[in-house]
Backbone as CSV, one residue per row, in Angstrom:
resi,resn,N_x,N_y,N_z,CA_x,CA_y,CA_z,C_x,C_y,C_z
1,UNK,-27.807,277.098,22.767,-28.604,277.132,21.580,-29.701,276.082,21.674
2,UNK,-30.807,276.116,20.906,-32.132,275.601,21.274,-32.074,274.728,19.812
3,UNK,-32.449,273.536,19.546,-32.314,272.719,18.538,-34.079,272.413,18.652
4,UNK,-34.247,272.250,17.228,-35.471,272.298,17.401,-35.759,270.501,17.099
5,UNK,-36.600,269.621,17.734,-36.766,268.373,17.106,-38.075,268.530,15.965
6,UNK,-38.728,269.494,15.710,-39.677,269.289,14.884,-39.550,269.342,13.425
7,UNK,-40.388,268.842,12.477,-40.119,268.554,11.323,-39.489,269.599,10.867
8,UNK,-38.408,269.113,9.214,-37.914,270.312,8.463,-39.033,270.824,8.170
9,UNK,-39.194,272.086,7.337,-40.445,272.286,6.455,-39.931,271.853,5.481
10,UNK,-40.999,271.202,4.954,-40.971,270.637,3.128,-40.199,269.568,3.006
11,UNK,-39.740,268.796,3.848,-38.962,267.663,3.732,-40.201,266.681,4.410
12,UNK,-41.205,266.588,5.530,-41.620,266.129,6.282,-40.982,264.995,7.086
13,UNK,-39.519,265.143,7.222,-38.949,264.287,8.078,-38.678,264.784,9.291
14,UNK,-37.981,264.218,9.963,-37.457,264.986,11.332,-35.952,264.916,11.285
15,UNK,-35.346,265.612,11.606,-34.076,266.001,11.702,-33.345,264.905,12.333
16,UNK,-32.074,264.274,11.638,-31.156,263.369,12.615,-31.069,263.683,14.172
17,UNK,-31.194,262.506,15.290,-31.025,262.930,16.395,-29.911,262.984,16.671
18,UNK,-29.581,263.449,18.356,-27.928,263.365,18.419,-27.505,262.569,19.079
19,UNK,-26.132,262.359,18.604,-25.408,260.930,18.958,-25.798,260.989,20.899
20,UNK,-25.297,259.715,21.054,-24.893,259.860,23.113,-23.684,260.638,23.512
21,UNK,-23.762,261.080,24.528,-22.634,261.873,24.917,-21.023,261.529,24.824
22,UNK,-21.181,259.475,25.023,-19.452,259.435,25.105,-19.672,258.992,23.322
23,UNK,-20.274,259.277,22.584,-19.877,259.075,20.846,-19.897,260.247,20.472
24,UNK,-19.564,261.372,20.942,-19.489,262.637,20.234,-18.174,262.674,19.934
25,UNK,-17.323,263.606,19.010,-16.062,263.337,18.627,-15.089,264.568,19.472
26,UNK,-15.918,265.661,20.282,-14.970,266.261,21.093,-15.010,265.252,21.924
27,UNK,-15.781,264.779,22.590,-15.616,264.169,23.996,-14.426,262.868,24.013
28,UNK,-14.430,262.250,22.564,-13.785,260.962,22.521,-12.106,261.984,22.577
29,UNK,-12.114,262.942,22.087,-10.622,263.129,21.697,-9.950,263.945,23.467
30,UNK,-10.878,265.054,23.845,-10.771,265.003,25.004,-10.415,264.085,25.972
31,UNK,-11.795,262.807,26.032,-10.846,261.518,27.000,-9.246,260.852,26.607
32,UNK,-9.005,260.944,25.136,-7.771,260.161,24.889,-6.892,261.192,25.135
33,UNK,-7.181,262.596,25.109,-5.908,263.794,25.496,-5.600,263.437,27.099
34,UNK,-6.606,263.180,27.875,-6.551,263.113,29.462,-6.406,261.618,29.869
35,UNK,-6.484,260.638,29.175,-6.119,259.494,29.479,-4.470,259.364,29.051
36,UNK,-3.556,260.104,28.308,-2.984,260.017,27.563,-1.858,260.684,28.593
37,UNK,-2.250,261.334,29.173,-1.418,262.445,30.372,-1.500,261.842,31.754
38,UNK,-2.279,261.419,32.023,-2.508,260.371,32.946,-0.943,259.143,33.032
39,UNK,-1.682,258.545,31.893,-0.490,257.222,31.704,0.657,257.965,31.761
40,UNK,1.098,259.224,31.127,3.027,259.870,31.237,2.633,260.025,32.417
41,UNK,2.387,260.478,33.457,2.312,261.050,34.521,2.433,260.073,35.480
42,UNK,1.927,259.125,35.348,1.825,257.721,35.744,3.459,256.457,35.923
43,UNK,3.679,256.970,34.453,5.248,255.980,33.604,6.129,256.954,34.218
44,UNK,5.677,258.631,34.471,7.396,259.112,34.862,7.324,259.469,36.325
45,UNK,6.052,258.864,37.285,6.414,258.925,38.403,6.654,257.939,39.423
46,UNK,6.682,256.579,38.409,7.188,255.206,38.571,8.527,255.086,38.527
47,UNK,9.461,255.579,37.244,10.194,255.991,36.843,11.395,256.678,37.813
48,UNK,11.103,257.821,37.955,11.542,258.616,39.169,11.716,258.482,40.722
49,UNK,10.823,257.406,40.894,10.946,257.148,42.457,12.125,256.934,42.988
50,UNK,12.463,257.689,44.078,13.579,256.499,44.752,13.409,255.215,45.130
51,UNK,12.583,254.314,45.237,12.534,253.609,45.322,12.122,252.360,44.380
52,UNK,12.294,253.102,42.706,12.192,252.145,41.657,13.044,251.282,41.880
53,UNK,12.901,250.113,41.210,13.554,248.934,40.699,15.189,249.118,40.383
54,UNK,15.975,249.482,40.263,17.383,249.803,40.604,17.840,248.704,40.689
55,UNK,19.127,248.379,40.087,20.418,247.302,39.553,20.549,247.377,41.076
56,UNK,20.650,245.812,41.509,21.246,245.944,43.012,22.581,245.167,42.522
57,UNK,23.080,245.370,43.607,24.990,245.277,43.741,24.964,243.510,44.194
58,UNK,25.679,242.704,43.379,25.602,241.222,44.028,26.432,241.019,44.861
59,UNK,25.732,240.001,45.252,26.547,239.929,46.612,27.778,239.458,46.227
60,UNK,29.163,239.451,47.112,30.414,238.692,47.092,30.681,237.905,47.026
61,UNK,30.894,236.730,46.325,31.088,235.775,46.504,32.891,235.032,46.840
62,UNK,33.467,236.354,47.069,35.182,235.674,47.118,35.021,235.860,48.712
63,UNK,35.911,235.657,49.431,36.443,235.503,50.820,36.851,236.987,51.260
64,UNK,36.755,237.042,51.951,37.045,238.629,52.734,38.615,238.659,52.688
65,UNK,39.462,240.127,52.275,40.449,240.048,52.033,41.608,240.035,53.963
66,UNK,42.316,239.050,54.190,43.041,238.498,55.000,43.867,240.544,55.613
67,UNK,43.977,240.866,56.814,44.558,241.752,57.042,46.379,241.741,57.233
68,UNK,47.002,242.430,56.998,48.521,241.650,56.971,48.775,241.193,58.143
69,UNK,49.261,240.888,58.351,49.959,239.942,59.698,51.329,240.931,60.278
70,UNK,51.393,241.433,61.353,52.895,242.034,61.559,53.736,241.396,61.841
Protein backbone atom coordinates (compact mmCIF):
# COMPACT_ATOMS: atom_id res chain seq x y z
CA UNK A 1 0.00 0.00 0.00
CA UNK A 2 1.21 3.53 -0.98
CA UNK A 3 0.91 6.14 2.01
CA UNK A 4 0.74 9.31 0.86
CA UNK A 5 3.12 12.06 2.84
CA UNK A 6 1.25 15.01 1.41
CA UNK A 7 -0.98 17.34 3.15
CA UNK A 8 -4.60 16.24 4.52
CA UNK A 9 -7.01 18.36 2.52
CA UNK A 10 -8.49 21.01 4.73
CA UNK A 11 -6.46 20.36 7.68
CA UNK A 12 -3.17 21.87 6.01
CA UNK A 13 -1.02 19.69 8.11
CA UNK A 14 0.85 16.70 7.15
CA UNK A 15 0.03 13.47 8.37
CA UNK A 16 1.95 11.83 11.51
CA UNK A 17 5.12 10.13 10.28
CA UNK A 18 5.98 6.57 11.00
CA UNK A 19 7.54 5.34 13.93
CA UNK A 20 11.34 3.42 13.19
CA UNK A 21 11.17 -0.01 12.44
CA UNK A 22 12.37 -1.60 15.93
CA UNK A 23 9.36 0.88 17.73
CA UNK A 24 6.63 -0.58 15.83
CA UNK A 25 4.47 -2.80 18.13
CA UNK A 26 4.41 -6.00 15.77
CA UNK A 27 8.04 -6.01 15.55
CA UNK A 28 8.63 -5.44 19.44
CA UNK A 29 6.20 -8.41 20.25
CA UNK A 30 7.62 -10.62 17.50
CA UNK A 31 11.32 -10.07 18.94
CA UNK A 32 10.10 -10.93 22.62
CA UNK A 33 8.05 -14.16 21.05
CA UNK A 34 11.63 -15.24 19.42
CA UNK A 35 13.82 -14.11 22.11
CA UNK A 36 11.57 -15.88 24.48
CA UNK A 37 12.02 -19.42 22.60
CA UNK A 38 15.45 -18.93 22.23
CA UNK A 39 16.15 -18.64 26.10
CA UNK A 40 13.65 -22.25 26.65
CA UNK A 41 15.56 -23.72 24.03
CA UNK A 42 18.63 -22.55 25.45
CA UNK A 43 17.57 -23.51 29.60
CA UNK A 44 16.30 -27.06 28.27
CA UNK A 45 19.29 -27.88 26.29
CA UNK A 46 21.61 -27.05 29.18
CA UNK A 47 19.36 -28.91 31.22
CA UNK A 48 19.34 -32.13 29.28
CA UNK A 49 22.88 -32.61 28.50
CA UNK A 50 24.68 -35.49 29.56
CA UNK A 51 27.05 -33.76 30.62
CA UNK A 52 25.18 -31.17 32.96
CA UNK A 53 26.23 -30.48 36.35
CA UNK A 54 25.07 -33.78 38.13
CA UNK A 55 25.38 -34.64 42.09
CA UNK A 56 28.77 -36.36 42.03
CA UNK A 57 29.22 -39.36 44.44
CA UNK A 58 31.86 -38.32 47.41
CA UNK A 59 34.52 -39.75 47.75
CA UNK A 60 35.11 -42.50 50.72
CA UNK A 61 36.36 -41.56 53.34
CA UNK A 62 36.32 -45.01 55.63
CA UNK A 63 39.11 -47.67 54.93
CA UNK A 64 38.57 -50.31 52.38
CA UNK A 65 36.67 -53.23 53.79
CA UNK A 66 39.55 -56.02 55.14
CA UNK A 67 38.90 -59.49 53.00
CA UNK A 68 38.34 -62.52 55.51
CA UNK A 69 41.30 -64.23 56.36
CA UNK A 70 41.03 -68.26 55.94
Amino acid sequence: MYESTLPVPGTGTNPPAKPPFWRRRWVQITGGISLALVALIAIGSATSHPNAAAPKASPSTSAPANPANP
